[in-house]
GUDRENGU-395043 format. One line per 8 residues: number of its first residue (from 1); for each residue x, y, z of C-alpha. Coordinates in steps of 0.25 Angstrom, whole numbers, plus 5000, padded with zeros to 4 digits. Example, Ala and Ser with C-alpha at 12.3 -4.5 7.8 and 13.67 -1.06 7.14 Angstrom:
<nodes>
1> 5049:4982:5031 | 5055:4996:5029 $
</nodes>
This chain:
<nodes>
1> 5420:5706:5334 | 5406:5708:5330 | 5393:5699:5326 | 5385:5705:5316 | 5394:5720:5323 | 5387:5716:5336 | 5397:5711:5346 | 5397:5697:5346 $
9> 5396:5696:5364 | 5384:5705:5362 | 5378:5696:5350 | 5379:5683:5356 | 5368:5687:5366 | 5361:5695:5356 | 5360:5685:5345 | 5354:5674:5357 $
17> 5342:5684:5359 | 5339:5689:5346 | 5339:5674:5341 | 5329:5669:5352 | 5320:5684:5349 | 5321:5688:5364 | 5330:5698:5361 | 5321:5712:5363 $
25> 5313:5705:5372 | 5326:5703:5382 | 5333:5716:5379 | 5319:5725:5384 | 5319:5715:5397 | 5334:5718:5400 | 5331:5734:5397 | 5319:5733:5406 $
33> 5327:5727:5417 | 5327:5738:5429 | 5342:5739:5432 | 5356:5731:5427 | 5354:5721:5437 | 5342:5716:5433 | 5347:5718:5418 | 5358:5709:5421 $
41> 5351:5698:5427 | 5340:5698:5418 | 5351:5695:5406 | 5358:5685:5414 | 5346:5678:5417 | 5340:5679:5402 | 5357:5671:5398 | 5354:5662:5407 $
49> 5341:5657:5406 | 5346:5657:5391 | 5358:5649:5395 | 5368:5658:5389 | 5378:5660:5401 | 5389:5652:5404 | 5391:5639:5411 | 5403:5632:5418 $
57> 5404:5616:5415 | 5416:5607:5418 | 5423:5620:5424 | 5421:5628:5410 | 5414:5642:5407 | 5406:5638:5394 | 5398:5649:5387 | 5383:5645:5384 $
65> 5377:5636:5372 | 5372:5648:5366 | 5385:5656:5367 | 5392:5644:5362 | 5382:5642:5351 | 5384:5658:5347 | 5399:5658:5348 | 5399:5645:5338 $
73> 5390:5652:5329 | 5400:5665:5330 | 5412:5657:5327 | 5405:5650:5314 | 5401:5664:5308 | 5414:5669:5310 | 5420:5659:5304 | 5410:5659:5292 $
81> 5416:5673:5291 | 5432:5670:5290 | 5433:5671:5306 | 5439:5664:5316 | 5437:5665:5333 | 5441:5656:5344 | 5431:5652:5353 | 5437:5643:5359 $
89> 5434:5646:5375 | 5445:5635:5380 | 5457:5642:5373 | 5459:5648:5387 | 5465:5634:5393 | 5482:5632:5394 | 5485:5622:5384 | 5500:5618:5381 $
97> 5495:5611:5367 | 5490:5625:5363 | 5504:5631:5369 | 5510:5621:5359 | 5502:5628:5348 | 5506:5640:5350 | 5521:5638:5355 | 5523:5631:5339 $
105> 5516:5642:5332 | 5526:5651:5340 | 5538:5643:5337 | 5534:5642:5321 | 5531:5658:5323 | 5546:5660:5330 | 5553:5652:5320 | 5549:5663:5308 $
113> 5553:5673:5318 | 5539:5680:5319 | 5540:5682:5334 | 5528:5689:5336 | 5520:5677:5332 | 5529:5670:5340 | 5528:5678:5354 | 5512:5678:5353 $
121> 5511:5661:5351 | 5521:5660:5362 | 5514:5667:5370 | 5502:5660:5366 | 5507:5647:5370 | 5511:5654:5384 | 5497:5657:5386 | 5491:5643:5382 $
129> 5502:5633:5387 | 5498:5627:5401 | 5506:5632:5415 | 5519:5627:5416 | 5520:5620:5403 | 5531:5616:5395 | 5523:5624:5384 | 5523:5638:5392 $
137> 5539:5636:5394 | 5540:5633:5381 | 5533:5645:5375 | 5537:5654:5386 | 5551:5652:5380 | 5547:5652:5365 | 5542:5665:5369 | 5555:5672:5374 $
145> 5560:5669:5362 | 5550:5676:5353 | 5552:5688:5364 | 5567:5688:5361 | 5566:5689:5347 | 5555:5700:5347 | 5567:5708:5355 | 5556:5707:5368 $
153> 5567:5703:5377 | 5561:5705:5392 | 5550:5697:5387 | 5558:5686:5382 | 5567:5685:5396 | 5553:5686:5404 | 5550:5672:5395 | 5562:5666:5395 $
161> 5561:5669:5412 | 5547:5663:5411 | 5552:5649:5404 | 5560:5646:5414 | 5552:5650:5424 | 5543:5640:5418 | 5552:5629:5422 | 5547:5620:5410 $
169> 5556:5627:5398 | 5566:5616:5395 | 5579:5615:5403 | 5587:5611:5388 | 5582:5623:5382 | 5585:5633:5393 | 5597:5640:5386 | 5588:5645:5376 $
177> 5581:5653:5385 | 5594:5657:5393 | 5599:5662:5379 | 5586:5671:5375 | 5587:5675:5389 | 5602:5680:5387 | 5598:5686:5373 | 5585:5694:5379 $
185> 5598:5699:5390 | 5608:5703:5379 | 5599:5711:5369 | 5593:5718:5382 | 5609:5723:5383 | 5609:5714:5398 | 5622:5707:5394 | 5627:5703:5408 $
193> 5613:5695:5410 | 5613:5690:5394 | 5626:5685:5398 | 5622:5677:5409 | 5611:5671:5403 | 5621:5667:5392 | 5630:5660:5402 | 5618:5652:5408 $
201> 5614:5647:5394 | 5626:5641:5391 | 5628:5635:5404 | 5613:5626:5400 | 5617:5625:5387 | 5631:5617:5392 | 5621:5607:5400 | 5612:5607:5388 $
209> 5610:5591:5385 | 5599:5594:5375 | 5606:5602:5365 | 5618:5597:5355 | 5632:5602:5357 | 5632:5610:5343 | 5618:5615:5347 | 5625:5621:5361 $
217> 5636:5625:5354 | 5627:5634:5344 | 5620:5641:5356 | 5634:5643:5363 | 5638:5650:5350 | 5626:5660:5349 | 5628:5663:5366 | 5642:5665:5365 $
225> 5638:5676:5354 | 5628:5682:5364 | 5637:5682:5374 | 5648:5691:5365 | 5638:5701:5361 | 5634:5703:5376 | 5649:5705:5380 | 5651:5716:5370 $
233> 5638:5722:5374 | 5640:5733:5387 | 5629:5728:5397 | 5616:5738:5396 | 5611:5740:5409 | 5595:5744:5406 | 5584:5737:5412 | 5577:5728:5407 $
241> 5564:5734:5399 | 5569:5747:5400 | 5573:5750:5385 | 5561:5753:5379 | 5553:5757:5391 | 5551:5770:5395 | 5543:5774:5408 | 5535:5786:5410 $
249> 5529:5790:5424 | 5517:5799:5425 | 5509:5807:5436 | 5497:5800:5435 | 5484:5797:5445 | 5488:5783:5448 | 5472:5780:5453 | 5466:5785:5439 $
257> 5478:5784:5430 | 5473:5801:5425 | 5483:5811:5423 | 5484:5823:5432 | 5477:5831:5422 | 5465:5822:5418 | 5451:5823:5426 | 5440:5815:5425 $
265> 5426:5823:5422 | 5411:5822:5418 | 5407:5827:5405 | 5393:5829:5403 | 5395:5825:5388 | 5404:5812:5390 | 5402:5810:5406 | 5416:5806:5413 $
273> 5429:5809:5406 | 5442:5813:5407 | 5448:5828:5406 | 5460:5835:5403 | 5462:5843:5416 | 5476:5851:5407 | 5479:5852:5394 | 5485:5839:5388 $
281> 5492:5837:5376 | 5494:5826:5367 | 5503:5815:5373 | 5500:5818:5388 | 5496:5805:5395 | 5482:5805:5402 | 5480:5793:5407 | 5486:5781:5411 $
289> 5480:5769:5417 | 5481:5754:5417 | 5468:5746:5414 | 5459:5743:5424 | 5455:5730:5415 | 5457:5725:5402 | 5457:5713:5393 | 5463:5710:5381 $
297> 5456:5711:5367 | 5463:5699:5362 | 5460:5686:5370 | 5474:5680:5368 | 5481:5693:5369 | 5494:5689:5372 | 5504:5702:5375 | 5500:5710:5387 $
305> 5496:5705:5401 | 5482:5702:5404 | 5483:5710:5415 | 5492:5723:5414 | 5490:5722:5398 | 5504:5725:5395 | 5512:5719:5384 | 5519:5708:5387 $
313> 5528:5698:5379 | 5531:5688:5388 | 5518:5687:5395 | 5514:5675:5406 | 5499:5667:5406 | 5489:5664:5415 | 5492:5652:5421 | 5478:5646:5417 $
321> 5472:5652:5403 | 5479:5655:5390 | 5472:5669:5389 | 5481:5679:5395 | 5496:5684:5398 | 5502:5693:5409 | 5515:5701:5411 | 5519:5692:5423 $
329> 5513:5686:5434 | 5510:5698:5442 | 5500:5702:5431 | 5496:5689:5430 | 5493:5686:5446 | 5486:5700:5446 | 5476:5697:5433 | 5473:5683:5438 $
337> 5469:5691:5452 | 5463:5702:5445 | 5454:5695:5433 | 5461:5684:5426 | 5459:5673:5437 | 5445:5673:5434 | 5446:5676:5420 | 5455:5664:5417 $
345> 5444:5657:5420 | 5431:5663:5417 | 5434:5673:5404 | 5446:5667:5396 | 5439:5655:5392 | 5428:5663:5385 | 5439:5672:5379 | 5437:5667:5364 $
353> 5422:5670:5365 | 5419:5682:5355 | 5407:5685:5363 | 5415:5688:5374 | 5420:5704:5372 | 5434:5710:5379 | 5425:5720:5386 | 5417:5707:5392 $
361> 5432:5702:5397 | 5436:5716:5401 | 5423:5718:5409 | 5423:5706:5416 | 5438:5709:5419 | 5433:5722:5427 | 5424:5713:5434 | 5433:5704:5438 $
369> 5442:5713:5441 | 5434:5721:5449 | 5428:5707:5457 | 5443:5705:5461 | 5446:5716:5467 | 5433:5718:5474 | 5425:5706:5476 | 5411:5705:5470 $
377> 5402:5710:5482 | 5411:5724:5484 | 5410:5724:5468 | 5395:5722:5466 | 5392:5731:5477 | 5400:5743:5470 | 5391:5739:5457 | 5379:5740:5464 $
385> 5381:5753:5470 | 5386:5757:5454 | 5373:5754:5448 | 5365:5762:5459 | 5360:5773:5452 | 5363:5783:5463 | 5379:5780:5459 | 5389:5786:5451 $
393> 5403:5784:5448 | 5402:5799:5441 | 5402:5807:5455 | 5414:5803:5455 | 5419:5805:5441 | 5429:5816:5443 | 5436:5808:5456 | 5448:5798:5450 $
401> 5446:5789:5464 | 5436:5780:5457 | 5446:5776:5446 | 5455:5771:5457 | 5445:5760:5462 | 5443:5748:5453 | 5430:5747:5453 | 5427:5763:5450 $
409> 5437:5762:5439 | 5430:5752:5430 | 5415:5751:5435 | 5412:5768:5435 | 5417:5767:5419 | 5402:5770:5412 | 5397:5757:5403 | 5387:5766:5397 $
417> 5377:5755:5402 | 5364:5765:5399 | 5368:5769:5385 | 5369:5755:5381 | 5359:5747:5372 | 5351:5737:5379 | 5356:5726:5369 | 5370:5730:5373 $
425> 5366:5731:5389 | 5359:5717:5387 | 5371:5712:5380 | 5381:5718:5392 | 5373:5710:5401 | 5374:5698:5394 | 5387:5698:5393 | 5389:5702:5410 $
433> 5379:5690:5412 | 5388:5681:5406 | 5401:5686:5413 | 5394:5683:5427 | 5389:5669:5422 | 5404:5668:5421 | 5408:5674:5433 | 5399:5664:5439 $
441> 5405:5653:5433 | 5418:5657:5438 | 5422:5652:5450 | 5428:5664:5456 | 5416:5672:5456 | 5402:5668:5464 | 5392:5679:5460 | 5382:5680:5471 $
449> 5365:5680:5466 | 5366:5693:5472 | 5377:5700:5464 | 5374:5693:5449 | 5366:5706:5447 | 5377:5716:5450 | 5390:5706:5446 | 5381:5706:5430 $
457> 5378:5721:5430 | 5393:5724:5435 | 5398:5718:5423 | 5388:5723:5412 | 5394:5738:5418 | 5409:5734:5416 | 5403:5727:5402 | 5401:5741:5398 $
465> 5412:5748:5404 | 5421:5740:5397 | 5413:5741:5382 | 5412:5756:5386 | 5426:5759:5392 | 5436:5748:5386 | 5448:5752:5376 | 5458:5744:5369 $
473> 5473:5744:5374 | 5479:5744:5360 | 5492:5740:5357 | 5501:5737:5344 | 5495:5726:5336 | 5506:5714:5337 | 5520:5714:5346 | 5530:5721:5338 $
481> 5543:5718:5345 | 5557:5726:5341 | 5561:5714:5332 | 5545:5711:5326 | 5542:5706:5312 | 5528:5710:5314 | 5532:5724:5312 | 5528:5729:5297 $
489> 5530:5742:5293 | 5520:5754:5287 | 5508:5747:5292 | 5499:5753:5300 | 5499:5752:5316 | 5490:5743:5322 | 5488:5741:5337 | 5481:5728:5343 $
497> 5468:5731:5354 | 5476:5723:5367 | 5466:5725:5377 | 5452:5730:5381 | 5457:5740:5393 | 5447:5747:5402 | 5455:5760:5410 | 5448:5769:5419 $
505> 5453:5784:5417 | 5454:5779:5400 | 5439:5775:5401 | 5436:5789:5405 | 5438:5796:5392 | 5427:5799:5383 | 5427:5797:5369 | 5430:5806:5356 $
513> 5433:5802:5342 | 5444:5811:5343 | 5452:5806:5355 | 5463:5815:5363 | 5469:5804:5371 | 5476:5790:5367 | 5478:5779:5377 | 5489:5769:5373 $
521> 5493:5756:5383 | 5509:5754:5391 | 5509:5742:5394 | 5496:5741:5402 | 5495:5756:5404 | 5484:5764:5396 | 5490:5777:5394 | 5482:5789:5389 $
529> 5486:5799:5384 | 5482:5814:5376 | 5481:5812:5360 | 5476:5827:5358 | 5478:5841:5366 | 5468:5842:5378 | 5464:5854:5384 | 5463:5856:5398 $
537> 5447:5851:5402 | 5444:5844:5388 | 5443:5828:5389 | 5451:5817:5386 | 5447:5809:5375 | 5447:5793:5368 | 5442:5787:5357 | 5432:5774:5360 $
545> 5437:5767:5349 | 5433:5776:5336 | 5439:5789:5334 | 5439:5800:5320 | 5453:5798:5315 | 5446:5782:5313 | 5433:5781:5312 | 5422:5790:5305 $
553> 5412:5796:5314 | 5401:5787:5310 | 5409:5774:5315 | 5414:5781:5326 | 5397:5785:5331 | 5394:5772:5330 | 5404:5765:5339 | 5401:5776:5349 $
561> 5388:5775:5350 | 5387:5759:5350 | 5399:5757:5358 | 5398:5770:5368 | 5384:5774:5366 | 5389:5790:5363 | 5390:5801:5349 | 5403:5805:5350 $
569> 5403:5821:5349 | 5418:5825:5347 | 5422:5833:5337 | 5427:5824:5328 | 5414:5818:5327 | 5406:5831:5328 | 5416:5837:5316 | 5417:5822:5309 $
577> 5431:5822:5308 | 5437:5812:5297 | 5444:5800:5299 | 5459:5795:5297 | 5462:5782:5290 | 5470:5773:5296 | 5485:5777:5294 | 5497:5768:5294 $
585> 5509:5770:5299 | 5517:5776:5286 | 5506:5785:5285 | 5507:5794:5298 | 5518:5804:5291 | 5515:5817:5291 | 5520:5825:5280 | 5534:5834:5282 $
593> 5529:5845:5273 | 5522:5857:5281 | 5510:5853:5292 | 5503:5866:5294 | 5496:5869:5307 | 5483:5878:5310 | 5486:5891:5318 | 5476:5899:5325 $
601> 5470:5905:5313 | 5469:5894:5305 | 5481:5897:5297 | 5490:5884:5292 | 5505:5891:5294 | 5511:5884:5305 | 5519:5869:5303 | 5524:5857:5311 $
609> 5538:5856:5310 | 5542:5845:5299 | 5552:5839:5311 | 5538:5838:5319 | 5533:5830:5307 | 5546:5824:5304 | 5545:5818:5317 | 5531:5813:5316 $
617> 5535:5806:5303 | 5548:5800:5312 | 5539:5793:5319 | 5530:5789:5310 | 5543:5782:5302 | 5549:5775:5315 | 5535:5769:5318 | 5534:5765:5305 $
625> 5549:5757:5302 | 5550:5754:5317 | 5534:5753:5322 | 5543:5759:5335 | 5545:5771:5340 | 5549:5780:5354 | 5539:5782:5363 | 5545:5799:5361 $
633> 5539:5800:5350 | 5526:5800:5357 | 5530:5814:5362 | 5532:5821:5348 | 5520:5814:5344 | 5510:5820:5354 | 5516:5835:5353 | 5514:5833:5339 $
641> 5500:5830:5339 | 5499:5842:5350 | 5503:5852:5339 | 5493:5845:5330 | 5481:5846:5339 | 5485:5859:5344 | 5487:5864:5327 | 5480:5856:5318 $
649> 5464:5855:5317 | 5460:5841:5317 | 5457:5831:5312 | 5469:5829:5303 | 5476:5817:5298 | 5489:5824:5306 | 5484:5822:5318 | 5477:5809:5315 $
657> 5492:5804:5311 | 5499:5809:5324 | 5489:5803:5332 | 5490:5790:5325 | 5505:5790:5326 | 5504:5793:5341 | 5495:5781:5343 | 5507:5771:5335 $
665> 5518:5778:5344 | 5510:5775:5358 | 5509:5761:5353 | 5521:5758:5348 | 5529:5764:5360 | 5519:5760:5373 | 5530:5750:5376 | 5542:5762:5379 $
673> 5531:5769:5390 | 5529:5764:5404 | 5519:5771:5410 | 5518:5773:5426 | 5507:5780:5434 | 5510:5786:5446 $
</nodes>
């Protein structure tokens, strides 16, 4: 979101200082400052003499009168333009009324069979309804049921567990969820324990006293019919989550999460990067390494765990706020240790600020983080001897130890702090004076005199690292289960930006318009691999956000330099290749007739084989009809696209469609790959 297309965090500060005409005057004070030290204390002495930091009153964090006054002012203009934000800072809190809300917009939702809609509200009314409620029993149970009929069986046992766990689900009602339980047990093909399940439901429906005989004798009816199919059915002895799955194991350095066969160099054109030490072809996994933070893009994200960012259905809340889900409780206990104990408290009140960016959540989550692990002195200390000028994390730039130590990992990432504009630099520091004002406020954290200084400039690097070095972990726009109405056909793919992720071997790769490498997300994993042919010594290569088959060389100039401070210099810039309009899904065919390829002399006498573009176009039609499709297609795909690279002169609207349908594939089958690094 943007004000006036500046940022709205970086205008709240700057509107203050134009409006009292100091704003030149304070900017050539803070670029006169000697070092970042004395820049960050000047700014967080200049917002608080102003009176623009936070305070703490009745055991509340409460943003200042001005930042109050601005966000009120923000929240009329939008809505003068047809707009509508929550601001409301409180909406953190359990609340079973809200629960209520949420559970009988579920239930209306349910009823019309859309289940989707279903499954988010119930899951909304988890997140809100206090600890051991009636409510969270409730909805807990509403949910398996909106589980079942998406055909996410696992998920709806794992809730129907979690009801009765809860001890507050109604003892009268407790054959329904020993019913779904048997159902979820008999479609996985686990008859002998559906068959159980059955048994133990009609022994609570016989001491039933709630129910009417003819109602009991209607839900003895539909078992015994259950119980019929089971018996004719031979039992099935697969595991549990093992139908779809299939698990792939790799040689891979454990510490950096590099293949055998990448090394990390110094270019004197791009400095660090990462380089192809064979040649690689299309398809070849490069990398693949889990995050070493992220934050979600979408405050009330509610499908993957807050802490290992996979997608899960039947996901458990914190305890305390309403803001975030996890797997299990092992995820849970380790976030809460990691970040979320302080968080809970200290950021997901502010959450529904617009002035507050997910690169400010996912710098103060390194920081935290980082605090954690190895208290505020050692951390301060290895800040200090960072910002001496005589200390360098590139002389050790082709070692991979430094990748393995926490604090290397995420604070050597460059934050391009000396290329910046001072009004961005001052704006950075304004945002890292208020973060400390909150750690302050916090009770977890007492930030010596001493160490305000270094705590302030700490957080203005990891402020630019994560503006410079953050991606999105994409996934597909809605759940689309195996029984979804939301499916609907020949329209075009469309993925939803889950998380804001920050991954040390990823943020090592330099930039081109014309990308070699793709990274997709396995359930918490990101996994990068090659999209192009490279040769043995050339280097690996993303796009930051704008690439040629997209976006013209213009737009993609002006976002480079504003947002990396670079000119891009590869070739399809220096040649200005065209771009490629949006294609949907129906429009990725590639015509059976004849597709000549390019010999060594130039002459147009060779073809693919029409069964190779008859397999193309096979894929393109399953994807359509079923928006599914096996994750072996993958493998025809990227040999396809390395007899393109290796045969046809780009760019050409071929290779644009293969890669385009190689990006729906990886999306639409990350869920049949488990990765592991050994």
């Amino acid at each position: 979101m943007s004000h006036y297309k500046m940022p709205i965090a970086e205008y709240v500060y700057t509107e203050h200082f134009e409006e009292m005409n100091v704003a030149q005057d304070v900017y050539s004070t803070f670029a006169e400052k000697k070092n970042s030290n004395d820049q960050f204390m000047y700014v967080h002495g200049l917002l608080k003499e102003y009176g623009w930091l936070p305070t703490k009153s009745d055991g509340y964090i409460r943003l200042s009168q001005a930042h109050r006054r601005w966000r009120k002012r923000l929240k009329k203009n939008l809505k003068n333009q047809g707009l509508f934000i929550n601001m409301d800072c409180t909406t953190a809190n359990k609340n079973n009324d809200t629960s209520d809300q949420y559970r009988s917009r579920g239930n209306e939702a349910f009823k019309i069979e859309n289940y989707e809609e279903s499954l988010k509200l119930y899951t909304l009314s988890i997140m809100t309804a206090e600890t051991d409620s009636l409510n969270f029993a409730l909805s807990v149970a509403n949910r398996s049921a909106a589980l079942y009929y998406l055909e996410e069986y696992e998920h709806s046992l794992k809730d129907i567990d979690l009801a009765f766990k809860s001890k507050r689900y109604p003892l009268q009602n407790d054959y329904k969820l020993l019913e779904r339980k048997g159902n979820c047990y008999r479609q996985m093909n686990h008859m002998s324990l559906a068959l159980e399940l059955y048994s133990n439901c009609l022994s609570h429906l016989n001491s039933n006293t709630h129910l009417t005989i003819a109602t009991k004798d209607k839900i003895k009816t539909r078992i015994s019919e259950f119980v019929k199919k089971c018996e004719v059915i031979e039992e099935k002895t697969k595991e549990i989550n093992n139908k779809y799955k299939s698990f792939t194991k790799l040689k891979f350095d454990k510490k950096s999460g590099l293949s055998n066969f990448i090394e990390i160099k110094n270019s004197k054109e791009m400095g660090r990067g990462l380089f192809a030490s064979k040649n690689i072809k299309p398809g070849e996994i490069l990398i693949i390494e889990k995050p070493i933070a992220g934050v979600f893009k979408n405050n009330m994200w509610m499908f993957n765990c807050n802490y290992c960012f996979k997608r899960c259905l039947s996901a458990i809340p914190c305890s305390k706020c309403s803001q975030v889900v996890y797997c299990d409780e092992t995820c849970l206990q380790k976030a809460h240790t990691s970040y979320h104990g302080i968080e809970c408290s200290l950021v997901y009140p502010l959450k529904a600020d617009p002035t507050v960016e997910p690169t400010h959540d996912l710098a103060l989550r390194c920081f935290v983080q980082l605090i954690n692990v190895m208290g505020l002195e050692h951390y301060c200390s290895l800040v200090q001897k960072y910002n001496e000028t005589n200390f360098s994390f590139d002389e050790n730039s082709n070692n991979r130890c430094n990748m393995d130590n926490t604090f290397h990992s995420i604070y050597a990432l460059d934050g391009n702090e000396t290329k910046r504009t001072v009004s961005n630099l001052f704006f950075m520091h304004c945002t890292a004076s208020m973060m400390v004002s909150l750690l302050s406020l916090n009770e977890y954290y007492d930030i010596p005199s001493n160490l305000l200084g270094t705590v302030g400039v700490s957080l203005v690097h990891l402020l630019c690292v994560a503006n410079l070095n953050s991606y999105a972990s994409v996934e597909l726009s809605k759940y689309i289960g195996k029984s979804s109405n939301n499916v609907v056909l020949n329209q075009p793919v469309t993925y939803d930006s889950v998380a804001l992720v920050l991954c040390t071997a990823y943020s090592l790769i330099n930039h081109s318009c014309d990308p070699n490498v793709i990274v997709q997300t396995y359930s918490g994993v990101e996994v990068t691999r090659a999209i192009q042919p490279i040769s043995k010594g050339s280097q690996l290569f993303t796009d930051y956000g704008v690439k040629f088959m997209t976006h013209d060389k213009e737009e993609r100039s002006r976002h480079l330099f504003d947002q990396y401070q670079f000119q891009c210099q590869c070739q399809a810039c220096t040649n200005d290749w065209p771009i490629y309009a949006s294609l949907e899904l129906n429009e990725l065919f590639i015509s059976n007739g004849p597709l000549l390829i390019n010999d060594e002399d130039g002459d147009n006498h060779l073809s693919i084989p029409k069964t190779t573009l008859s397999k193309f176009n096979e894929i393109v039609d399953v994807l359509l009809i079923q928006r599914k499709i096996n994750v072996d297609c993958l493998d025809f795909l990227f040999s396809f696209l390395d007899l393109l690279y290796s045969n046809f002169k780009k760019p050409s609207t071929v290779h644009y469609k293969c890669i385009q349908l190689v990006q729906a594939c990886m999306y639409y089958t990350s869920d049949q790959v488990h990765y592991v690094i050994e």
